[in-house]
C-alpha positions as a Python dict, from the first residue, in 0.01 Angstrom:
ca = {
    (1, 'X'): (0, 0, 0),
    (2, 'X'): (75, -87, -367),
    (3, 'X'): (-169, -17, -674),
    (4, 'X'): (-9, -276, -846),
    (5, 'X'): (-240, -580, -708),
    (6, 'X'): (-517, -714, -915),
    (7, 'X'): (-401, -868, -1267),
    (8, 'X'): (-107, -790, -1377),
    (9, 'X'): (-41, -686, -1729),
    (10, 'X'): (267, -826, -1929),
    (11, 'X'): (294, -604, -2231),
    (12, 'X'): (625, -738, -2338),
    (13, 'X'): (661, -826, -2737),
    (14, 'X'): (608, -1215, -2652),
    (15, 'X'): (545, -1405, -2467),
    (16, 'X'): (241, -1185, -2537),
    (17, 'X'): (-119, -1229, -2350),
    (18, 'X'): (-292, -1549, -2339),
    (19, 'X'): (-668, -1543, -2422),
    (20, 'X'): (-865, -1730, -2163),
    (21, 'X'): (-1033, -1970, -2421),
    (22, 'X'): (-687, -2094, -2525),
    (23, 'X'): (-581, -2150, -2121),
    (24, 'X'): (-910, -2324, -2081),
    (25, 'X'): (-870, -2545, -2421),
    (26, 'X'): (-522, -2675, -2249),
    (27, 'X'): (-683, -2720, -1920),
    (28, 'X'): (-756, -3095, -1943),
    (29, 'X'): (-573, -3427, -1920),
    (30, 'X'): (-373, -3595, -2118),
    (31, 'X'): (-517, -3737, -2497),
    (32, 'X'): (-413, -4078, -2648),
    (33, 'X'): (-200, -3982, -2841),
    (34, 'X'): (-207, -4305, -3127),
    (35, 'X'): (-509, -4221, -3262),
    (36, 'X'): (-864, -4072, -3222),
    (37, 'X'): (-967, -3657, -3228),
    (38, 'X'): (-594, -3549, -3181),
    (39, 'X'): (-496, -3679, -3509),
    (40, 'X'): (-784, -3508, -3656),
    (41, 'X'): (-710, -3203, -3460),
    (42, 'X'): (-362, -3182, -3616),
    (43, 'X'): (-489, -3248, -3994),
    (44, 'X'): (-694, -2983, -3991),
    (45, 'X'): (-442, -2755, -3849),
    (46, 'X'): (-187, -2787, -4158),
    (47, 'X'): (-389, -2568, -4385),
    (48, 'X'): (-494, -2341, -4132),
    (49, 'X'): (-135, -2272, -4049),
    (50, 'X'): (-96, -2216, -4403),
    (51, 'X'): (-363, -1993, -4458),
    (52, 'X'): (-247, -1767, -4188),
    (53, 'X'): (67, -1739, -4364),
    (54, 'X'): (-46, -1714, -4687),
    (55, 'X'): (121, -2021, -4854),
    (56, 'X'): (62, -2294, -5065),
    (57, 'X'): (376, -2453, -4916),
    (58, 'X'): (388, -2686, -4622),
    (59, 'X'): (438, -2614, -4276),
    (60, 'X'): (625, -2865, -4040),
    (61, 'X'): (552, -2799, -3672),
    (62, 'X'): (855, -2849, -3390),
    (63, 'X'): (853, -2882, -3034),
    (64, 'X'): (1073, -2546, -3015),
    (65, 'X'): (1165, -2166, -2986),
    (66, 'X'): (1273, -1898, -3250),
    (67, 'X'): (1613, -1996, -3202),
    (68, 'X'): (1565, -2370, -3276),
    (69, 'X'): (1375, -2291, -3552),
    (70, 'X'): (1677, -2140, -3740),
    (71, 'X'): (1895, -2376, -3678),
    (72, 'X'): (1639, -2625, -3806),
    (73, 'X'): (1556, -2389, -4117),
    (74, 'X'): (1950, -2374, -4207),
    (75, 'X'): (1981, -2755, -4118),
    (76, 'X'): (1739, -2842, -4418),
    (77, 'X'): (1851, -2597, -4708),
    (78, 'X'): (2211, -2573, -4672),
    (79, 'X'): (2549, -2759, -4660),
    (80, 'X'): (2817, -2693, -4403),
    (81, 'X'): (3060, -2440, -4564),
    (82, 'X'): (2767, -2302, -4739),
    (83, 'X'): (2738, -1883, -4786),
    (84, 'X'): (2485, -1709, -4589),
    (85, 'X'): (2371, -1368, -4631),
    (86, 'X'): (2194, -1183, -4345),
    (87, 'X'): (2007, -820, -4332),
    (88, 'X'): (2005, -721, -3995),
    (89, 'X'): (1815, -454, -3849),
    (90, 'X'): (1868, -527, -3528),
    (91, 'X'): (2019, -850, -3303),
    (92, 'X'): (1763, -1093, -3413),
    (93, 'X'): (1930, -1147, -3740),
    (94, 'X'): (2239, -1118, -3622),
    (95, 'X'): (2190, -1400, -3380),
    (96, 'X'): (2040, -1588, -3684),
    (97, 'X'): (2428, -1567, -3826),
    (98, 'X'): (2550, -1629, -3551),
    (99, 'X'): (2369, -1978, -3485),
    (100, 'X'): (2481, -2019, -3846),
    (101, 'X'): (2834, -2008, -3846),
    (102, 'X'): (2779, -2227, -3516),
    (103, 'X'): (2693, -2486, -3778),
    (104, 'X'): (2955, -2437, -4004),
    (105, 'X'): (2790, -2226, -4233),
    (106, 'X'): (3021, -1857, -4389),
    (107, 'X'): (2789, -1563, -4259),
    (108, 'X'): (2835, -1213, -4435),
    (109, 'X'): (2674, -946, -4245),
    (110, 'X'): (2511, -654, -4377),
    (111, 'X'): (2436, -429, -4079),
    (112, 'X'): (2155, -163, -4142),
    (113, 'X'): (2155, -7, -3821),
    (114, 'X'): (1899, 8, -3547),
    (115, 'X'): (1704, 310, -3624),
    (116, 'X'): (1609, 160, -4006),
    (117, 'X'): (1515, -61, -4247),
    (118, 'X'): (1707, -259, -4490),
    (119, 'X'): (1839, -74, -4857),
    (120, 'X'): (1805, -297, -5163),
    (121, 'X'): (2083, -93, -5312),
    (122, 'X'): (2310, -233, -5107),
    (123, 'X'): (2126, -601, -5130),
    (124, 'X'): (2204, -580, -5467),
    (125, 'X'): (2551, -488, -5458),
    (126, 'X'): (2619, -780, -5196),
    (127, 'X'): (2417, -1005, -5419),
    (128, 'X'): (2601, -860, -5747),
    (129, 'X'): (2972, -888, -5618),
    (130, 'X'): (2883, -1271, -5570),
    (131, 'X'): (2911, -1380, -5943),
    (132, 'X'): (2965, -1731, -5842),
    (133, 'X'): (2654, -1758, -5651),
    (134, 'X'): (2806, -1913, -5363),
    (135, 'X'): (2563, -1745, -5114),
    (136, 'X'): (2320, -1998, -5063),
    (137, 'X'): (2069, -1869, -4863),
    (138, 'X'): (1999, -1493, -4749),
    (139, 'X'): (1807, -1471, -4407),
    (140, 'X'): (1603, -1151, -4256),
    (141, 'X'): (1376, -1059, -3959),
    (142, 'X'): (1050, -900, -4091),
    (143, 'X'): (1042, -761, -3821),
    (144, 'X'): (1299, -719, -3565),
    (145, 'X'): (1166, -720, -3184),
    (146, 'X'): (1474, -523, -3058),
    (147, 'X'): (1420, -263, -3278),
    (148, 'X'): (1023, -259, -3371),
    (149, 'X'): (1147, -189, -3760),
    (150, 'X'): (944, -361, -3997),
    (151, 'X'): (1153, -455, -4305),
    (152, 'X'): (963, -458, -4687),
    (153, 'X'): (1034, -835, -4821),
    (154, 'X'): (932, -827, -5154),
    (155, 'X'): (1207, -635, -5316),
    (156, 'X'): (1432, -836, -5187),
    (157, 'X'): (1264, -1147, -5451),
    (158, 'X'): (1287, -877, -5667),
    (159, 'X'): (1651, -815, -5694),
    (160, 'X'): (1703, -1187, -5633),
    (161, 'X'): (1487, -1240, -5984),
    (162, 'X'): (1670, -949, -6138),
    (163, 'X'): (1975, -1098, -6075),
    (164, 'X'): (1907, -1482, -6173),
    (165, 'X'): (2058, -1524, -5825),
    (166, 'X'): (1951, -1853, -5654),
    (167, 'X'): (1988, -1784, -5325),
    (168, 'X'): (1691, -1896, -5112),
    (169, 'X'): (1488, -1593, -4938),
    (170, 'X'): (1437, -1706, -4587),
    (171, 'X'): (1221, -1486, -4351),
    (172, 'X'): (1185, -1484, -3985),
    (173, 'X'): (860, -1383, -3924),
    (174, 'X'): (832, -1427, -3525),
    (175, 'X'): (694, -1096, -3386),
    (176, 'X'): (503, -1067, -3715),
    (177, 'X'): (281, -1340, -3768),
    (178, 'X'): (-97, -1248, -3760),
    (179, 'X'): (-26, -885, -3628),
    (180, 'X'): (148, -730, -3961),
    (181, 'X'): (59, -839, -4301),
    (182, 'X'): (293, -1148, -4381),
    (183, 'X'): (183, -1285, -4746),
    (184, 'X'): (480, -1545, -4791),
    (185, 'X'): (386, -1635, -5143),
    (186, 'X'): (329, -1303, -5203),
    (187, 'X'): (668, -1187, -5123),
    (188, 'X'): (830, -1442, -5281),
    (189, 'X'): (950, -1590, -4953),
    (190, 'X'): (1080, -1954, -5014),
    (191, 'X'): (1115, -2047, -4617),
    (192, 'X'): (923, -1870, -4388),
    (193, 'X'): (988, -1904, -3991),
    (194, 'X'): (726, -1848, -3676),
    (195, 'X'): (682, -1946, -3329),
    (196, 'X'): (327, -1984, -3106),
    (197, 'X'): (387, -1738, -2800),
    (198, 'X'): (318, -1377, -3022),
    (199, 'X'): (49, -1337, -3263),
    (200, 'X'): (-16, -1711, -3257),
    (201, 'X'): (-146, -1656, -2857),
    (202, 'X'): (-35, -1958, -2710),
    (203, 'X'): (261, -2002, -2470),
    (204, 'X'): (567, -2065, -2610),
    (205, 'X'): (687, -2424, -2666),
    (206, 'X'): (591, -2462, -3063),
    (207, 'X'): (732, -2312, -3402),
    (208, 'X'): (679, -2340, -3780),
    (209, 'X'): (863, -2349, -4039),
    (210, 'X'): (662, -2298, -4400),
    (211, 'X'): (915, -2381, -4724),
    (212, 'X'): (775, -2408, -5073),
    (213, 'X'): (924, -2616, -5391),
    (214, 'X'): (1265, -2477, -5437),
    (215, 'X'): (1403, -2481, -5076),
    (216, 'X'): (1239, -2826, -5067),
    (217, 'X'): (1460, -2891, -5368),
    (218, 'X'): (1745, -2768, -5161),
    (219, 'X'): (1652, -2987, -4864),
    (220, 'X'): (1803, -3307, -5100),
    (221, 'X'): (2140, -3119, -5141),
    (222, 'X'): (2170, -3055, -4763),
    (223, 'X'): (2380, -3256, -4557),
    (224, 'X'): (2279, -3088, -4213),
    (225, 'X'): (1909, -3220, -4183),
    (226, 'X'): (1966, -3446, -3850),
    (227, 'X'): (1642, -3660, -3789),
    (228, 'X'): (1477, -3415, -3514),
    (229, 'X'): (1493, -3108, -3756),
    (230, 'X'): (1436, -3318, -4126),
    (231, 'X'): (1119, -3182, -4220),
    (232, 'X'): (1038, -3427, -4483),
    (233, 'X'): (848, -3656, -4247),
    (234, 'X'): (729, -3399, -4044),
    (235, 'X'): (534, -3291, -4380),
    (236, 'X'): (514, -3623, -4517),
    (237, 'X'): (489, -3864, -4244),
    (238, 'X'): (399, -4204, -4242),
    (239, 'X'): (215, -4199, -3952),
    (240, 'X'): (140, -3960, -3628),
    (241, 'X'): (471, -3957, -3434),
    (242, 'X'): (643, -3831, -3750),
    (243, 'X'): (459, -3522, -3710),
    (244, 'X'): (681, -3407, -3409),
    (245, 'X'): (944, -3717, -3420),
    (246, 'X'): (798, -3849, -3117),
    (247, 'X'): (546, -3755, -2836),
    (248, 'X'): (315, -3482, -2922),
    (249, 'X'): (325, -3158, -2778),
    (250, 'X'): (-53, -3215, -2695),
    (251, 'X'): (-193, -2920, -2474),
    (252, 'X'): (25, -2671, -2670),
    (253, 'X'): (-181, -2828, -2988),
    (254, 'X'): (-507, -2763, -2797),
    (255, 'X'): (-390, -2396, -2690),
    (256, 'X'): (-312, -2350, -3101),
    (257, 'X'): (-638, -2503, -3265),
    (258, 'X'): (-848, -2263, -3008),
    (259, 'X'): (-615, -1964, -3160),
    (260, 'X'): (-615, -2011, -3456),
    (261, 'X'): (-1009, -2022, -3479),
    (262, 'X'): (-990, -1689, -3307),
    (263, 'X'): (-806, -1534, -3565),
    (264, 'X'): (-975, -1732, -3848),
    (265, 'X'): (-1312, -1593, -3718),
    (266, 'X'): (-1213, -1273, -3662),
    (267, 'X'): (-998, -1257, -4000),
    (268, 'X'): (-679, -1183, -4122),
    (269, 'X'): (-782, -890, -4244),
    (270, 'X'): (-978, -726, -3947),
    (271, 'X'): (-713, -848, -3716),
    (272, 'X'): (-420, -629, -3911),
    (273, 'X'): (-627, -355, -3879),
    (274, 'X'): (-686, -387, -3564),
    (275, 'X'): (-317, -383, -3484),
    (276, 'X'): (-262, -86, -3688),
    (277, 'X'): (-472, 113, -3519),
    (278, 'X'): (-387, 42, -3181),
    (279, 'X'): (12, 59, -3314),
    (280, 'X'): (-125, 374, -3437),
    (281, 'X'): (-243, 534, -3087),
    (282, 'X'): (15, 415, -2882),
    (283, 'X'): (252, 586, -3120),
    (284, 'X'): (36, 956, -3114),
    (285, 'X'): (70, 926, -2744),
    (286, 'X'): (477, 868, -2757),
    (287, 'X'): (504, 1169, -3038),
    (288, 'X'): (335, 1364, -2811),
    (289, 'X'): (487, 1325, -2508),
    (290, 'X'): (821, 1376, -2699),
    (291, 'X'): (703, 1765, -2774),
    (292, 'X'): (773, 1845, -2441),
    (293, 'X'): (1030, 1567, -2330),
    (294, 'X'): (1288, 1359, -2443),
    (295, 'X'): (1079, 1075, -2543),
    (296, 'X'): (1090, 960, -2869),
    (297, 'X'): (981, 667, -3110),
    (298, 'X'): (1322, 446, -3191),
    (299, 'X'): (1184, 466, -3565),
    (300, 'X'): (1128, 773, -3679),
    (301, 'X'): (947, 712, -4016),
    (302, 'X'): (567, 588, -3917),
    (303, 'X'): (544, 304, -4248),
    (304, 'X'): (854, 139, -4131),
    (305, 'X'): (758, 87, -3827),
    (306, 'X'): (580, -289, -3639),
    (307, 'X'): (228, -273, -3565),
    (308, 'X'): (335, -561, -3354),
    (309, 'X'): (604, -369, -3077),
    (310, 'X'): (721, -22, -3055),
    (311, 'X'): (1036, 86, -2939),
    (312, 'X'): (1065, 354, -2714),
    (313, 'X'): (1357, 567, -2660),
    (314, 'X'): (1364, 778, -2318),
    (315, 'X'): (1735, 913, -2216),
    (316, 'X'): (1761, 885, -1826),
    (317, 'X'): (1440, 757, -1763),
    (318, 'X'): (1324, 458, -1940),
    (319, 'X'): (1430, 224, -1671),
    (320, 'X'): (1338, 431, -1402),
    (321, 'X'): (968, 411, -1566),
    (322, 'X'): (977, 55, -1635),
    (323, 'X'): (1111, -25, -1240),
    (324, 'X'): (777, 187, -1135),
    (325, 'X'): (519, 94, -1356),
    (326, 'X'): (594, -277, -1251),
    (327, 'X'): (629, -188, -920),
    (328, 'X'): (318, 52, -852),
    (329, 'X'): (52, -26, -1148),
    (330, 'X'): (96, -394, -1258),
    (331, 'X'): (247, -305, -1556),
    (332, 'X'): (564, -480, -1712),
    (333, 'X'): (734, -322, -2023),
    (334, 'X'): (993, -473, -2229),
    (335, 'X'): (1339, -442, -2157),
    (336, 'X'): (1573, -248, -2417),
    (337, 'X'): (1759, -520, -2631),
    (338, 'X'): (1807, -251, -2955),
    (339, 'X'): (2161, -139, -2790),
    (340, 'X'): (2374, -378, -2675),
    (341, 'X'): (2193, -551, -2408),
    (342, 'X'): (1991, -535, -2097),
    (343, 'X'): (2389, -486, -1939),
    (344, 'X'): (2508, -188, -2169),
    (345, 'X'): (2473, 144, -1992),
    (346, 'X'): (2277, 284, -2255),
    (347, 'X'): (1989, 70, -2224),
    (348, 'X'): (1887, 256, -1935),
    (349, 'X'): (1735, 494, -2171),
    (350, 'X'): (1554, 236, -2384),
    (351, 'X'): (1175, 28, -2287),
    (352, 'X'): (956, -134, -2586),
    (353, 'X'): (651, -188, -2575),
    (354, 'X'): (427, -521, -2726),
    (355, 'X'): (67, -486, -2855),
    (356, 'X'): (54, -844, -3040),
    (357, 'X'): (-162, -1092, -3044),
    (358, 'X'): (-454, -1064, -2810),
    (359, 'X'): (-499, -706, -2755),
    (360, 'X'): (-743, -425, -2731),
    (361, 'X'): (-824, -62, -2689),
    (362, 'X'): (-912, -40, -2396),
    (363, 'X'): (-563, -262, -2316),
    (364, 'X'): (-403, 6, -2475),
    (365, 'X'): (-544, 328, -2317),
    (366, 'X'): (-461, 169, -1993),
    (367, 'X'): (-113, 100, -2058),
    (368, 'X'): (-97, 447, -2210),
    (369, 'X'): (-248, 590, -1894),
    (370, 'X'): (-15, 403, -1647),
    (371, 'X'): (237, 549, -1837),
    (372, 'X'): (128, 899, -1822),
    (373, 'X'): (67, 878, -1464),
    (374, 'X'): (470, 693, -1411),
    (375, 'X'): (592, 981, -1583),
    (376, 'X'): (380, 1230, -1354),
    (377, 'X'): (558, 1029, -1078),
    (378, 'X'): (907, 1036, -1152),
    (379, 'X'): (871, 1444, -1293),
    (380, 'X'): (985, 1309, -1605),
    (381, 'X'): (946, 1582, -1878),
    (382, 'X'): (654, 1527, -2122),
    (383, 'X'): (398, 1720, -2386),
    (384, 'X'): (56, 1745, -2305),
    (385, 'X'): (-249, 1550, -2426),
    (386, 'X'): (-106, 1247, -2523),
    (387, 'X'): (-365, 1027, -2389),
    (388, 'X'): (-621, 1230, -2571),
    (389, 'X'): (-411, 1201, -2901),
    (390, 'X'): (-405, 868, -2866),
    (391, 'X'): (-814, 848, -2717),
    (392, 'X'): (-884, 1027, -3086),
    (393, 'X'): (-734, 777, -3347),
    (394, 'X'): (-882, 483, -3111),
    (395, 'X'): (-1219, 671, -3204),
    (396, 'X'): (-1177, 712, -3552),
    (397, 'X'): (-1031, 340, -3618),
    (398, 'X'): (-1313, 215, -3448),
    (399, 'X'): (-1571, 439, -3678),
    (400, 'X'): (-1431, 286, -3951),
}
C-alpha cells in the first residue's frame, strides 16, 4: 500500500507546474506555419514579453535552455579574448563563466559564497582595479536556484555609472521571471536572460533574451554572433522564419501566449505578492521546525532571500526526507545543487524547495504538511507548530 498514488506533485524550482489551460492550448495539431493566426500570435507576444520584463528593449525568442541562452547572450556582445566579470552566488553563475571561457572569452570570478548575496564593495574594487576597461561584460544570477539567494541589481548600474565603466550589465533572470520583481530598465540591466519552464509556466524548450541600445551597439563589435544565436533578425526579421531561424517552435508558442495572459490578467503586481506570501509561509514553517531540530533556511537574512525557491538545509536527513516524501506522499523535492553536487557527501543534508510559477496556498500547506508528517516518519527532530505558523501568514496575506 503506498499513499503516494493520485497526482503527483513536482515541487522542484523548474521545470515548475504546468497549468492545465496551457497543456490544453498545446493540445492540437500542427499550424501552417507561413502565414495565418500564428504569425499574429507571435506579434503580439513581443511586447507582452516585454512588459513582463519591464523593458523597452527587444526580446529575441530561441528554441533553447538557460544554458544556450548564455552562450547566445555572450555570442552577441562580446569578442573572443574579451574580459568577463561574473558575481556568483552560487553554481549558476559560475557555469555562466564557465560556458564563457568555453568560447574564448577571460572569466574573473568573484565568489560570494553560498549562504549570501553579492557586496558592491568588492564590485567596485574589481571594477576599479580595471582602469583599462578591458572587462567587457559583467554577468549575474538574480537569483541563483542552487542557493535560493536573491541578489539586489541595481547597485551594481550604480557603481558601473559611478565609475564611467562600460561594461555591459547582463542578468540571468531564470528562476526569477514573473515570481520576484525583475524591472530590467529599472535596474539598469542592458541584457536580460529567461527561459519558459519557471515563472513563464510552460515546459521547457524556449528562452529570451531582452538587450536594449548599448549592448545592441555592442552586438556590431562582436565577432561571435553565429547565424542561429544573431539576434538581429530574430528582432528584425524580414519575414517569419527569422523569428526562430527556421521552423517554429509552434505548441511551445501556444503553451506561452495562454501564460502569459494568465499572468497579464492576474498582474504583475498581484502575482509577486502572491509569491511573497506563500515564500513567506513556507519559510515560518522551516524557522520553526529549526527551534527544535536541525533544520534551517540556507539564507539566513529573510530580504535576501527568492520568493521563487527556498533552500533548505537539514544535516543527516534531507535526503532521507526527500527519498520518503517521493516515495510515500507523491511529493518530489529538489535535489541539493548549493554544495558541490548531487555526488558530494554533503548534499545529503541539503533539499530545496520551488514555489514558482503556478502555485497556491493550498499547494503550499500540503507540501508543508507532507513534510511535517515525513519528518514524524523518519523521528527526525523538529519544533512544534510549524504548520500553524505557516496556516497564520497564509491568513493574513490573503486578508490583505
Amino acid at each position: 500500500m503506498t499513499l503516494s498514488n493520485g497526482i503527483r506533485y513536482l515541487a522542484t524550482p523548474g521545470p515548475s507546474v504546468m497549468p492545465e489551460e496551457v497543456l490544453r492550448a498545446m493540445h492540437r495539431s500542427a499550424p501552417n506555419i507561413y502565414f495565418g493566426p500564428l504569425h499574429d500570435l507571435v506579434d503580439g507576444l513581443i511586447p507582452d514579453l516585454k512588459r513582463i520584463a519591464r523593458t523597452s528593449g527587444d526580446v529575441a525568442i530561441y528554441t533553447a535552455n538557460g544554458h544556450g541562452i548564455w552562450e547566445g547572450a555572450l555570442c552577441n556582445v562580446c569578442r573572443r579574448g574579451d574580459r568577463i566579470l561574473a558575481l556568483s552566488t552560487g553554481r549558476f553563475t559560475e557555469h555562466w563563466s564557465e560556458v564563457g571561457a568555453r568560447l574564448g572569452l577571460i572569466p574573473e570570478l568573484i565568489d560570494f559564497g553560498r549562504r549570501d548575496s553579492l557586496d558592491p564593495s568588492r564590485i567596485e574594487e574589481a571594477l576599479k582595479a580595471d582602469a583599462a576597461h578591458q572587462i567587457r561584460a559583467v554577468i549575474v544570477c538574480h537569483v541563483d536556484t542552487s542557493t535560493g539567494v536573491r541578489n539586489d541589481i541595481a547597485p551594481i548600474r550604480e557603481i558601473l555609472d559611478r565609475l564611467e565603466h562600460p561594461a555591459l550589465l547582463m542578468v540571468d533572470t531564470m528562476a526569477s521571471l514573473a515570481c520576484d520583481r525583475v524591472e530590467m530598465d529599472g535596474w539598469g540591466a542592458d541584457v536580460l536572460l529567461a527561459g519558459c519552464q519557471k515563472g513563464l509556466m510552460t515546459p521547457p524548450g524556449l528562452a529570451f533574451i531582452w538587450f536594449n541600445e548599448k549592448a545592441s551597439a555592442a552586438r556590431e563589435r562582436s565577432d561571435m554572433a553565429t547565424p542561429y544565436w544573431d539576434w538581429v533578425p530574430r528582432t528584425r526579421p524580414q519575414g517569419f522564419y527569422q523569428y526562430f531561424f527556421g521552423t517554429a517552435p509552434t505548441h511551445h508558442l501556444y503553451g506561452l501566449r495562454t501564460a502569459v495572459d494568465m499572468i497579464l490578467e492576474e498582474g504583475l503586481e498581484a502575482v509577486w505578492r502572491r509569491h511573497e506570501i506563500l515564500a513567506s509561509a513556507i519559510w515560518a514553517a522551516v524557522e520553526t521546525w529549526g527551534e527544535g531540530g536541525a533544520m534551517e533556511l540556507n539564507i539566513p537574512q529573510a530580504h535576501l532571500r527568492s520568493h521563487a525557491v527556498t533552500a533548505v538545509r537539514l544535516p543527516g536527513g534531507g535526503k532521507r526526507l526527500q527519498d520518503w516524501l517521493e516515495a510515500n506522499v507523491g511529493l518530489t523535492l529538489g535535489m541539493a545543487l548549493q554544495i558541490g553536487g548531487p555526488d558530494d557527501p554533503r548534499s545529503e543534508g541539503h533539499f530545496r524547495i520551488g514555489h514558482m510559477g503556478h502555485v497556491n496556498a493550498q499547494m503550499i500547506m500540503g507540501v508543508l504538511g507532507s513534510i511535517e508528517a515525513g519528518l514524524e516518519a523518519l523521528g527526525i527532530p523538529r519544533g512544534e507548530g510549524a504548520v500553524a505558523a505557516a496556516a497564520k501568514v497564509i491568513a493574513e496575506g490573503a486578508a490583505g
